[in-house]
C-alpha positions as CSV (number, residue, x, y, z in Angstrom):
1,X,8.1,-102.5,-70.4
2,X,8.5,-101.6,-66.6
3,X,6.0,-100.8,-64.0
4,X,5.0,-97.9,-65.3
5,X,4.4,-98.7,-69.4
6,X,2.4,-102.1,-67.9
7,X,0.3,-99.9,-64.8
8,X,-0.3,-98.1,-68.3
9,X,-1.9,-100.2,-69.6
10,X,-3.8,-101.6,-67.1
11,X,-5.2,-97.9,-66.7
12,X,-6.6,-98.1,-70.1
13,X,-8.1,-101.3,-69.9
14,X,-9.9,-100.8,-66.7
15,X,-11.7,-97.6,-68.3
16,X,-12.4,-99.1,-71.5
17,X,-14.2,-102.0,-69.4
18,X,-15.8,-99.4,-67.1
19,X,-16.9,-97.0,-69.8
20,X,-17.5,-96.2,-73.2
21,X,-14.4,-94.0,-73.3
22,X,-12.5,-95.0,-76.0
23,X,-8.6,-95.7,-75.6
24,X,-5.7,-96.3,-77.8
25,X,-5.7,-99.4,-79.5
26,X,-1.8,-100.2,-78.4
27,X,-2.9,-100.4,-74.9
28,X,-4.9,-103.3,-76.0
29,X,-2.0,-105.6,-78.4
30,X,-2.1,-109.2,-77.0
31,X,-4.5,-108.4,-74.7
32,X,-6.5,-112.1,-73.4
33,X,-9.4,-109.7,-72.3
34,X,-8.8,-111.0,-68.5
35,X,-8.6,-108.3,-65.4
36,X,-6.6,-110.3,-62.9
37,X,-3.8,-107.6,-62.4
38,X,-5.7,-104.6,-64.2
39,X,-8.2,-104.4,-61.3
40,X,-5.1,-102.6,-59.8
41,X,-5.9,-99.3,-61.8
42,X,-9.8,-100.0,-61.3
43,X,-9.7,-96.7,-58.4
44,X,-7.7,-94.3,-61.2
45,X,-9.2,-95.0,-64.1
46,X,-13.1,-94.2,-61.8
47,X,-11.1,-90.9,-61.4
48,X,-10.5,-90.0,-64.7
49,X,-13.8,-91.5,-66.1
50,X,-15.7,-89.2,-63.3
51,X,-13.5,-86.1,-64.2
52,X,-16.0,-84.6,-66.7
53,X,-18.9,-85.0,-64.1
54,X,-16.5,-83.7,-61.0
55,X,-15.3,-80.8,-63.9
56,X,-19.4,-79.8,-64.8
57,X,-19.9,-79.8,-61.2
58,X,-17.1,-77.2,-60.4
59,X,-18.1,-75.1,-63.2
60,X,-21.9,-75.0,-62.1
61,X,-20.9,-74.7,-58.7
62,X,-18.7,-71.6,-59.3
63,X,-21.2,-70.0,-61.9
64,X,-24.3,-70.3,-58.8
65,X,-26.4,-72.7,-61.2
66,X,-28.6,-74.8,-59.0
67,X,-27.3,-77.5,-57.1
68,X,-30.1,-79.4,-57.5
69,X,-29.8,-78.8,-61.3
70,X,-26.0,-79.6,-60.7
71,X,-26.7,-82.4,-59.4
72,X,-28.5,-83.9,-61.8
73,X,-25.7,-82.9,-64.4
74,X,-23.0,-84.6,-62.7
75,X,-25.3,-88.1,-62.1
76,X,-26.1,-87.7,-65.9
77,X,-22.5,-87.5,-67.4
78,X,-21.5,-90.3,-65.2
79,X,-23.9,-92.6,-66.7
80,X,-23.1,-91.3,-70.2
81,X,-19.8,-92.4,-70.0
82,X,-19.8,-95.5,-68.1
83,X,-22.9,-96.6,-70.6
84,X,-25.0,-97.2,-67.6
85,X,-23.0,-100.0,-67.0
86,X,-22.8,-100.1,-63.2
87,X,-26.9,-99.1,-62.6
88,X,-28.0,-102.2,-65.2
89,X,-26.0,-104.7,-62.4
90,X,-28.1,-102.7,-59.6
91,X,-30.9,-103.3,-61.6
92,X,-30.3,-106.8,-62.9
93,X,-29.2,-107.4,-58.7
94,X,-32.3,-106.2,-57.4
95,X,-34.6,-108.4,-59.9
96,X,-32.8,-111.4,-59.2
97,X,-32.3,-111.1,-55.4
98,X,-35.7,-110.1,-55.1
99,X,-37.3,-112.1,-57.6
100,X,-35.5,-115.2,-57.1
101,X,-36.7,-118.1,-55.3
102,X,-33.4,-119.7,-54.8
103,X,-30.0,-119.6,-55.8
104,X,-30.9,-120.8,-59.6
105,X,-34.0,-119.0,-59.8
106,X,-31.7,-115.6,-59.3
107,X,-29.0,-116.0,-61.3
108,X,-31.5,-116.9,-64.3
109,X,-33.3,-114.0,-63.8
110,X,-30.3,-111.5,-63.3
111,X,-29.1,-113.0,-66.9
112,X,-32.7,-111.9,-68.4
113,X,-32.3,-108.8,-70.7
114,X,-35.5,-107.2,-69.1
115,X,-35.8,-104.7,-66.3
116,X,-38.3,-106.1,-63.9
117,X,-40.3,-104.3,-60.8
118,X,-37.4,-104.6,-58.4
119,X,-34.9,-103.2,-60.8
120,X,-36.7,-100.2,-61.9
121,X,-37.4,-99.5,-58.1
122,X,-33.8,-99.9,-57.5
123,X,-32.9,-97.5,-60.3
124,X,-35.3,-94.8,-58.8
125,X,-33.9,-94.8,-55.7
126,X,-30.3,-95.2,-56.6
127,X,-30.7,-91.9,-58.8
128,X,-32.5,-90.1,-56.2
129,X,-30.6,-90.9,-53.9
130,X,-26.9,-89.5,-54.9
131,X,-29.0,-86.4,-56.9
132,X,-30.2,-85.5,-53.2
133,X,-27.1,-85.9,-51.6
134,X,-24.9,-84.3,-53.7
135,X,-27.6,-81.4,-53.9
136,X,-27.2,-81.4,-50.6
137,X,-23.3,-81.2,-50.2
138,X,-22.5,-79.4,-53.2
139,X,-23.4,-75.9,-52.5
140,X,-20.9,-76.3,-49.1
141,X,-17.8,-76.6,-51.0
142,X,-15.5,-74.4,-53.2
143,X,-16.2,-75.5,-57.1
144,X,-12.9,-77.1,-56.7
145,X,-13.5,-78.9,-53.1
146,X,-16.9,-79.7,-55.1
147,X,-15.3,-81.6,-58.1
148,X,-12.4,-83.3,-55.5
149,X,-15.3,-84.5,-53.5
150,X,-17.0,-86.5,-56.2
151,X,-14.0,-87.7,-57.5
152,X,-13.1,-89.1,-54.1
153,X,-16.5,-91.2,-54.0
154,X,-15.6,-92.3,-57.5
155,X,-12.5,-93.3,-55.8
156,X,-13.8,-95.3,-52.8
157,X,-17.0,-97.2,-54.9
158,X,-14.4,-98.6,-57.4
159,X,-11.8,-99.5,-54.9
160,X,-15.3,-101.0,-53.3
161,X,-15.9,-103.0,-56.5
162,X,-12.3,-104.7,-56.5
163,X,-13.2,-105.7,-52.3
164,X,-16.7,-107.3,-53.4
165,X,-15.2,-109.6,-56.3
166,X,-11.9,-110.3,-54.4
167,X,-13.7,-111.7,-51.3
168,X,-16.2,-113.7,-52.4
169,X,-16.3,-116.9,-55.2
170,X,-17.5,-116.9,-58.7
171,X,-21.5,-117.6,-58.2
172,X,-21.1,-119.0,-62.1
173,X,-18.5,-120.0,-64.2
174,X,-19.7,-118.6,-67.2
175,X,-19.9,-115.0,-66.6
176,X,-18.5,-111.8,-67.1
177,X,-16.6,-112.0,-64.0
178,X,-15.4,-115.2,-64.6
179,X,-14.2,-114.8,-68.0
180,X,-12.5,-111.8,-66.8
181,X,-10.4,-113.7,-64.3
182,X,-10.2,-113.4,-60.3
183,X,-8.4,-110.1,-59.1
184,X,-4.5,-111.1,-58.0
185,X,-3.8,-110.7,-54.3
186,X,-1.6,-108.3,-55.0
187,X,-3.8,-106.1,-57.4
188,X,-6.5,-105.8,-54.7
189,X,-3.9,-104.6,-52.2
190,X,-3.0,-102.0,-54.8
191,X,-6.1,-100.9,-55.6
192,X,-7.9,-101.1,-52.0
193,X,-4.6,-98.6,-50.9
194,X,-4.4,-96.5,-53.7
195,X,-8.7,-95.8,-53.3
196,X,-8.3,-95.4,-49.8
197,X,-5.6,-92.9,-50.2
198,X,-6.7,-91.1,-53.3
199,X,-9.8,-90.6,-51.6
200,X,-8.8,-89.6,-48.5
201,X,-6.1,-86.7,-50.2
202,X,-8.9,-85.6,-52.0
203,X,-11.5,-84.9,-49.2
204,X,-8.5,-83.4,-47.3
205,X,-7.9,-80.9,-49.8
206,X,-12.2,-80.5,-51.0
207,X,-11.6,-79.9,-47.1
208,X,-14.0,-82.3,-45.9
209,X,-14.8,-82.5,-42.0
210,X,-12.9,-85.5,-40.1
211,X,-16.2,-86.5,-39.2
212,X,-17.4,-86.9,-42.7
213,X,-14.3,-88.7,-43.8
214,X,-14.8,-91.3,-41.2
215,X,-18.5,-91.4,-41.8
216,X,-18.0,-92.2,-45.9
217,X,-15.0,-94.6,-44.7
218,X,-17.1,-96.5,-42.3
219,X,-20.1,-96.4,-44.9
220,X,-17.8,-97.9,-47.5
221,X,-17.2,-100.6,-45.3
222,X,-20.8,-101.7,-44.2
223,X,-22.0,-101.3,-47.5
224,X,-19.5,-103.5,-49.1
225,X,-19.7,-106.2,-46.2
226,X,-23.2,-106.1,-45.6
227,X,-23.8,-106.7,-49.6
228,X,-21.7,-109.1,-49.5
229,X,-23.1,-111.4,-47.3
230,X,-26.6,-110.8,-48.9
231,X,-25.0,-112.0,-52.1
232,X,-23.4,-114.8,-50.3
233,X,-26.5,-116.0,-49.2
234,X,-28.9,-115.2,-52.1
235,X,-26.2,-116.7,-55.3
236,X,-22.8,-118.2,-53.5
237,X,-20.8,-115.3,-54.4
238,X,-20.4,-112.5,-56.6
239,X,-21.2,-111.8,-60.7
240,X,-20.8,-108.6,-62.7
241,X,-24.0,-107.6,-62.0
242,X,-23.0,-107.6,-58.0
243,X,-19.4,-106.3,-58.8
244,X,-21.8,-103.2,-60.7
245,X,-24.2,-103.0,-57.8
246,X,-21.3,-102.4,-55.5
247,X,-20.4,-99.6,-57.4
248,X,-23.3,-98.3,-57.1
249,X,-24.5,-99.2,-53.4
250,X,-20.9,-97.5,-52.0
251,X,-21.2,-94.7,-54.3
252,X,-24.9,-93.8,-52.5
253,X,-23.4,-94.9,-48.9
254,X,-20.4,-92.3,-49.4
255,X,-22.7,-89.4,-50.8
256,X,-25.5,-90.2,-48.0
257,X,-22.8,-90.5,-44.8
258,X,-21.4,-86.5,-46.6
259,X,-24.7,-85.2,-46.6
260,X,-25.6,-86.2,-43.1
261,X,-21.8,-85.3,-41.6
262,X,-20.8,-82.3,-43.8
């Protein structure tokens, strides 16, 4: 098949795990379900599941609807399409780090269904936080230097998600992470250069300050290393739910270090 008819593929499959998109079924023939070299595409297939958000937000932008208003939109669409999937591991992270008396007492609770106190606190500020930065950059770019600039964070906090489940061990062995195998070596390199540079072509051209590029670079790096030395400590390593809170946790440290450089 080639490079190209097996990247593909992995394309597909990494949005039909991230999201509810659907894709075509031959993408999927003899497929074993595990992500081990698909994690490669994990920073593309953000992109394209982002684009309707990064589109609404260029057409809002361009037709002087509210940024704040705008904001909401894009935050909404997102978690449409990805089925919420990335804010229930915040949430399930949050109740079981903060719940959790030790290691076992966590990763029971981040299995439990329910949404406790810490979760829902979690998801407030996790929404409030990117609507209020992106509010806050929105209005100071074209519509198109809008939409590039959301799809660059989409960029980064999936490349981020690829880092977190790369660098730290399977906290259980009967997970969603672990069924989905450990990220290849050589599929993390991929995918941590392609984000980097995707990203970094997009701010250029949404014509983002140096300053705020290095600011949402630098954020994407304390955010992933800091989290994942929490979940080191709290669980042993990483699960869905962390490789979701991630996501979400870089996504928040790239919007916050744009509002506060840009």
């Amino acid at each position: 098949m080639g490079f190209l008819g097996d990247f593909c593929d992995d394309v597909a499959r990494s949005i039909g795990f991230l999201s509810r998109i659907p894709m075509p079924g031959r993408h999927f023939v003899g497929y074993d379900g595990r992500l081990d070299r698909a994690v490669r595409a994990f920073p593309l297939a953000g992109i394209v599941i982002v684009l309707p958000s990064a589109a609404a937000a260029s057409a809002m932008i361009a037709l002087h609807v509210s940024s704040l208003f705008a904001a909401f939109v894009v935050v909404a669409i997102q978690a449409l399409l990805t089925g919420a999937l990335h804010e229930d591991g915040l949430g399930d992270t949050a109740d079981g780090f903060g719940g959790g008396r030790d290691r076992d007492a966590a990763l029971i609770i981040m299995k439990d269904s329910r949404v406790g106190s810490y979760g829902v606190v979690a998801l407030i500020l996790s929404f409030g936080l990117r609507v209020s930065a992106l509010a806050s950059i929105l209005p100071l770019f074209t519509p198109s230097g809008a939409g590039m600039t959301i799809l660059g964070a989409a960029a980064l906090s999936r490349a981020a998600m690829v880092w977190h489940w790369s660098s730290l061990p399977p906290a259980r062995r009967d997970g969603v992470a672990a069924a989905a195998g450990e990220p290849d070596p050589a599929a993390t390199r991929f995918a941590l250069g392609f984000g980097l540079i995707a990203a970094m072509l997009l701010f250029y051209f949404a014509r983002v300050p140096a300053l705020g590029l290095i600011a949402a670079l630098l954020a994407v790096f304390v955010a992933v290393k800091g989290f994942g030395r929490i979940a080191t400590r709290k669980i042993g390593g990483h699960t869905g739910d962390t490789i979701g809170a991630t996501q979400q946790l870089t996504e928040i440290a790239v919007l916050g270090a744009l509002a506060l450089t840009v």
